[in-house]
Residue frames as qw, qx, qy, qz and C-alpha x, y, z in Angstrom:
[[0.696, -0.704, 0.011, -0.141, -76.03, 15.23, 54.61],
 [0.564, 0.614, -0.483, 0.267, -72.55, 15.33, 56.10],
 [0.869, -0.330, -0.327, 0.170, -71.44, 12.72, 58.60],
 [0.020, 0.842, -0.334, 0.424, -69.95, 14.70, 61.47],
 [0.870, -0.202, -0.339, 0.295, -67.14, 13.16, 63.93],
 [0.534, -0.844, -0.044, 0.028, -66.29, 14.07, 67.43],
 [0.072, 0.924, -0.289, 0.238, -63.24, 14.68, 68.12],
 [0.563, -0.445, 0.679, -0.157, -62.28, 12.29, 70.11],
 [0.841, 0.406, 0.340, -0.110, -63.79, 9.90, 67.89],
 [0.445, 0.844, -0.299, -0.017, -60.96, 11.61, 65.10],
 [0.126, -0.751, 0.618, -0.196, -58.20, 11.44, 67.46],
 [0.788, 0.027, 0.376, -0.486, -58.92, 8.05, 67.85],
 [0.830, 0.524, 0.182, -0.061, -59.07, 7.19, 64.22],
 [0.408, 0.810, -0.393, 0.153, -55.77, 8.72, 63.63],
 [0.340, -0.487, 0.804, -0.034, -53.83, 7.12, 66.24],
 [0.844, 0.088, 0.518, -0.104, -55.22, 3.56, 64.79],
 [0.700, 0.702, 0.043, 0.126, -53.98, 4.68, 61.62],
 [0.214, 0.855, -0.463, 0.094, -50.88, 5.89, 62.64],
 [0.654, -0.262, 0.695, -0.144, -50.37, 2.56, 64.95],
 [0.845, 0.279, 0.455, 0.041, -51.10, 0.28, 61.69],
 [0.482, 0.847, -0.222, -0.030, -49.11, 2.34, 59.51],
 [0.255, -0.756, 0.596, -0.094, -46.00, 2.04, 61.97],
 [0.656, -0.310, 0.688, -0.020, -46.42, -1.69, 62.58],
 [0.757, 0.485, 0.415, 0.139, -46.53, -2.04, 58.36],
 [0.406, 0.802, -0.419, 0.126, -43.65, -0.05, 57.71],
 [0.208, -0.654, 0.727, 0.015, -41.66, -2.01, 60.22],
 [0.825, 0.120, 0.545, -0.091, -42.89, -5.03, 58.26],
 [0.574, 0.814, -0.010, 0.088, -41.70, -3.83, 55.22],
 [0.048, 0.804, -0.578, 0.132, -38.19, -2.77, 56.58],
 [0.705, -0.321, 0.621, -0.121, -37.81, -6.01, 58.52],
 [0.903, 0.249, 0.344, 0.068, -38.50, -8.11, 55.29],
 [0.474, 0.838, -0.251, 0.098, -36.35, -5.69, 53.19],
 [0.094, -0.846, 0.524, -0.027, -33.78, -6.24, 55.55],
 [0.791, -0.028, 0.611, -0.030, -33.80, -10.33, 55.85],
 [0.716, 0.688, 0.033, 0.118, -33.92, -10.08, 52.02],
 [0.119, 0.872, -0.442, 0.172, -30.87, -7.93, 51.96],
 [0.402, -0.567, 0.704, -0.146, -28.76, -10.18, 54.73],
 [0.687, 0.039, 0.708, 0.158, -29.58, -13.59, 52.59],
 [0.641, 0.760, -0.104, 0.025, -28.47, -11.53, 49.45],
 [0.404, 0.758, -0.469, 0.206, -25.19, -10.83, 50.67],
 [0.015, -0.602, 0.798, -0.014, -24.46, -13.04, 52.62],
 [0.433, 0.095, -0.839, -0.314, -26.07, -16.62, 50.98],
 [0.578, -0.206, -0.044, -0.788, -28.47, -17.01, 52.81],
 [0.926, -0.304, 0.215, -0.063, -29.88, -20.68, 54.09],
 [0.455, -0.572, 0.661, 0.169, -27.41, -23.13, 54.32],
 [0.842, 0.411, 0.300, -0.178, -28.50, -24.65, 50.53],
 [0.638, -0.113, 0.308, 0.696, -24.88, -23.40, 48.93],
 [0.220, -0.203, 0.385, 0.873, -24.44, -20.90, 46.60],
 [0.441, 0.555, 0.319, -0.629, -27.66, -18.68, 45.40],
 [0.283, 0.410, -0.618, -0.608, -26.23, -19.54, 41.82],
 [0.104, -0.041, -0.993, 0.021, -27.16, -23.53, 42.55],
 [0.273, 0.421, 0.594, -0.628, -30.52, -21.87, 44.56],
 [0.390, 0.570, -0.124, -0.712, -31.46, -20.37, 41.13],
 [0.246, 0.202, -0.914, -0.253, -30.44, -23.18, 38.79],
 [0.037, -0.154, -0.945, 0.287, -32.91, -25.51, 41.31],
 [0.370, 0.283, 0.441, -0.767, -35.84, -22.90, 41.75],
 [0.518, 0.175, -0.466, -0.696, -37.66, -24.20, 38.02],
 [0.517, -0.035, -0.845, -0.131, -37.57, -27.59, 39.06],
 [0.171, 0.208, 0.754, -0.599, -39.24, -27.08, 43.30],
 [0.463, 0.097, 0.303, -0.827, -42.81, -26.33, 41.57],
 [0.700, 0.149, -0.497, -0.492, -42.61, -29.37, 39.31],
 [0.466, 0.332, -0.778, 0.259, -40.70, -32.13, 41.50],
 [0.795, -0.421, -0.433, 0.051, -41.36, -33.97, 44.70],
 [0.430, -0.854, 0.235, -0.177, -39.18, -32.70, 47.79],
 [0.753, -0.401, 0.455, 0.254, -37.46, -35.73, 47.81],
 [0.734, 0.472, 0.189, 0.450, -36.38, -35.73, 44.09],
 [0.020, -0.959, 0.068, -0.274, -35.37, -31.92, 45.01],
 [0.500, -0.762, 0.370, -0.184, -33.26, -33.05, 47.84],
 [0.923, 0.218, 0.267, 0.173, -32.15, -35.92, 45.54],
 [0.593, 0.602, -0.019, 0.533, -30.61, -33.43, 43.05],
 [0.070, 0.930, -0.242, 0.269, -29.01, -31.42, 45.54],
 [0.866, -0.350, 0.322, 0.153, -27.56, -34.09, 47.55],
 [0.763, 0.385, 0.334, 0.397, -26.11, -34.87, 44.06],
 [0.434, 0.752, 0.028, 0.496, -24.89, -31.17, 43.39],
 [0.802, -0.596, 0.020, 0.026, -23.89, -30.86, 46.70],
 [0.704, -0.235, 0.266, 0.614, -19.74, -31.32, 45.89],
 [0.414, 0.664, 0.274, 0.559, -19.93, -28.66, 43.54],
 [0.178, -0.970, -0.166, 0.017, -20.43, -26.14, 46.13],
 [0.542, -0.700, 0.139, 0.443, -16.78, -25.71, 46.75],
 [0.457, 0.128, 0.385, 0.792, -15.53, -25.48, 43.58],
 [0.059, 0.755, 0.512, 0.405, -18.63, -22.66, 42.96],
 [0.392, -0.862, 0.056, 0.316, -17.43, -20.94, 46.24],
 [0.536, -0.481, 0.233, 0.654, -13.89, -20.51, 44.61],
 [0.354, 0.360, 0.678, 0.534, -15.18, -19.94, 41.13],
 [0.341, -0.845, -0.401, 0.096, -17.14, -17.12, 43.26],
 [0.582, -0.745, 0.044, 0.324, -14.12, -15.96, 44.40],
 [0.628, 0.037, 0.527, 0.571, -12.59, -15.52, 41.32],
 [0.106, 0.800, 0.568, 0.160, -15.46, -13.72, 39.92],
 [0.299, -0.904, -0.159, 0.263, -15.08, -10.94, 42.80],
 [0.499, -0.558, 0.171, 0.641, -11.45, -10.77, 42.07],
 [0.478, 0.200, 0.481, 0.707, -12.05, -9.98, 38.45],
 [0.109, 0.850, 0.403, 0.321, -14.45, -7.37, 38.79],
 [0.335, -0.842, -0.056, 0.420, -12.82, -5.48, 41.37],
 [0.489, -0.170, 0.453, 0.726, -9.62, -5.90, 38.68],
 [0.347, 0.353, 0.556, 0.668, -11.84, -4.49, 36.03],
 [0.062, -0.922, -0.360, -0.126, -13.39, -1.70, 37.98],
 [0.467, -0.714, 0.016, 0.522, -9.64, -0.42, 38.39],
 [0.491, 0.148, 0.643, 0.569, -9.20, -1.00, 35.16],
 [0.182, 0.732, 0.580, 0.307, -12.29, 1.27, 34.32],
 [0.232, -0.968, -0.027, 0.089, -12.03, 4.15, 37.01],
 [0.549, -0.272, 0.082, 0.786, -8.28, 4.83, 35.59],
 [0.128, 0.705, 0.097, -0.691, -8.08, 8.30, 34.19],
 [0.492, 0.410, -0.569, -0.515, -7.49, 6.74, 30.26],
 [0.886, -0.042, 0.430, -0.168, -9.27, 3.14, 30.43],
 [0.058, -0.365, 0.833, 0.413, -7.47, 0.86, 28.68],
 [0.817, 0.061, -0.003, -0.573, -10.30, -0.49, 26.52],
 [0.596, 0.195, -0.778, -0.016, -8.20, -3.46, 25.24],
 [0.042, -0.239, 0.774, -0.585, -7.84, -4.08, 28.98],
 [0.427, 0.031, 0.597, -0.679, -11.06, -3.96, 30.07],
 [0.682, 0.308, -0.321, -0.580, -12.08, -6.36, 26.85],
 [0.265, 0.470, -0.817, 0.205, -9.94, -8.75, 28.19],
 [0.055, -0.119, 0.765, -0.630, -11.27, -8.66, 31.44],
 [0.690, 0.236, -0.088, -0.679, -14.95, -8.77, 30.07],
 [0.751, 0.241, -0.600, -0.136, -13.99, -11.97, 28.17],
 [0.184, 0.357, -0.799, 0.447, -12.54, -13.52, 31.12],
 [0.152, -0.016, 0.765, -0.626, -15.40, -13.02, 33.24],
 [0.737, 0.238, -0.115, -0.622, -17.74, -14.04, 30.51],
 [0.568, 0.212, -0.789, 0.103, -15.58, -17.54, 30.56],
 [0.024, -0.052, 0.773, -0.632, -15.62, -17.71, 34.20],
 [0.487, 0.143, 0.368, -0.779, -19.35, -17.03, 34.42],
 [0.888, 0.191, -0.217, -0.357, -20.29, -19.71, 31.53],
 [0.366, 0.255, -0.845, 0.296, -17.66, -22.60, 32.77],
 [0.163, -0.024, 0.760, -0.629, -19.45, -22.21, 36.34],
 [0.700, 0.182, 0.045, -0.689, -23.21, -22.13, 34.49],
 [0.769, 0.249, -0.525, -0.264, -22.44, -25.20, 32.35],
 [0.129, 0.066, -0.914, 0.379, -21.10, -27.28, 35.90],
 [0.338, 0.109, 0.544, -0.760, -23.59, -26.40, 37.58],
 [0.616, 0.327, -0.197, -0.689, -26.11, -27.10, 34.74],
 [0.726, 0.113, -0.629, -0.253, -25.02, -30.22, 32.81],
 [0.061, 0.080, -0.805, 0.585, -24.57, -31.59, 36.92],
 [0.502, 0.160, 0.475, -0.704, -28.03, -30.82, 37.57],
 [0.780, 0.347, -0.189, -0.485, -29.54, -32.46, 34.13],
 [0.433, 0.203, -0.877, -0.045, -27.57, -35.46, 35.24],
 [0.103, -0.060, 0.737, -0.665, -28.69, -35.43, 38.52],
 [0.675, 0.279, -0.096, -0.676, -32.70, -34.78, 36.64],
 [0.708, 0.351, -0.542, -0.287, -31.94, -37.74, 34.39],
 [0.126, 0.237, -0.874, 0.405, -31.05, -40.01, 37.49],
 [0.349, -0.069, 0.715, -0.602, -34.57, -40.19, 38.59],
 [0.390, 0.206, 0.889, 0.121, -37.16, -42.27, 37.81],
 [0.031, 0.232, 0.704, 0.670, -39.11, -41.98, 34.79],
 [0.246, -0.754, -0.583, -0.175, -42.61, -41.00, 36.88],
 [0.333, -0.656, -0.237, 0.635, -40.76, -38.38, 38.72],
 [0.303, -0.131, 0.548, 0.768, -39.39, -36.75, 35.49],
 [0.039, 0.493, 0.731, 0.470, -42.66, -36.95, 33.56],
 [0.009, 0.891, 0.377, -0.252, -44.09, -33.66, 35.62],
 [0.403, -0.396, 0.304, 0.767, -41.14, -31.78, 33.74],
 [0.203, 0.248, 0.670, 0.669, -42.98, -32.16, 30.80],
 [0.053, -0.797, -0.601, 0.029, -46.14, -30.48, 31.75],
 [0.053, -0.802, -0.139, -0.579, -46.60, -26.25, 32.40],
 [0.291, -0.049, -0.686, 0.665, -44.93, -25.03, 35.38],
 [0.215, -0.713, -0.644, 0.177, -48.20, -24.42, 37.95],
 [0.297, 0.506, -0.138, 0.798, -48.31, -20.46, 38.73]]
């Protein structure tokens, strides 16, 4: 037996479907874009997405306040991390002239590699051995969820 629908009844069905499609693609674009605008340009006001990233293992094990402990605490870093940033940028751009010349200079652009493999572990290890001081500052009963499985 085949289930027959009116016409209207169609027309109907399809606008509802095109109406829920619409208002879930502009959900999709909206979030894509928000994403996008607190990629490039850093997004809350927490410092540097490097420091956000460094922090994000420790928000599902910690307290809020022990969170807001260690950033308080990592907090002065940000400016040196902004210029350390800013350093970053200025080597890659250098090493993407370096690349797009018509004979790369490979030495060159080994150079510039190394460089911004220094730059990029200097800024990891502040940022790091800062936070595992900052970790090692609270009390012993805050600490002790560290040891467990992070929840998923």
């Amino acid at each position: 037996m085949a289930l027959t629908v009116s016409p209207k009844a169609r027309r109907t069905l399809l606008w509802c479907l095109l109406v829920a499609s619409l208002g879930l693609n502009a959900f999709f674009v909206g979030a894509t874009v928000t994403d996008l605008i607190r990629f490039r340009h850093g997004g809350d006001e927490k410092g540097p997405r490097i420091i956000r990233t460094e922090l994000r293992w420790l928000k599902d094990r910690l307290s809020p306040d022990a969170i807001e402990t260690i950033e308080a605490q990592l907090a002065p870093l940000k400016p040196d991390i902004v210029a350390r940033l800013d350093q970053l940028k200025k080597l890659r751009s250098e090493l993407n002239v370096l690349v797009a010349a018509p004979v790369p200079d490979k030495a060159a652009i080994d150079a510039h590699l190394r460089d911004i493999r220094l730059e990029v572990g200097a800024m990891q290890e502040q940022i790091q051995s800062r936070t595992f001081e900052a970790v090692q500052s609270l009390p012993a009963e805050q600490r002790a969820a560290l040891a467990t499985a992070p929840s998923k």
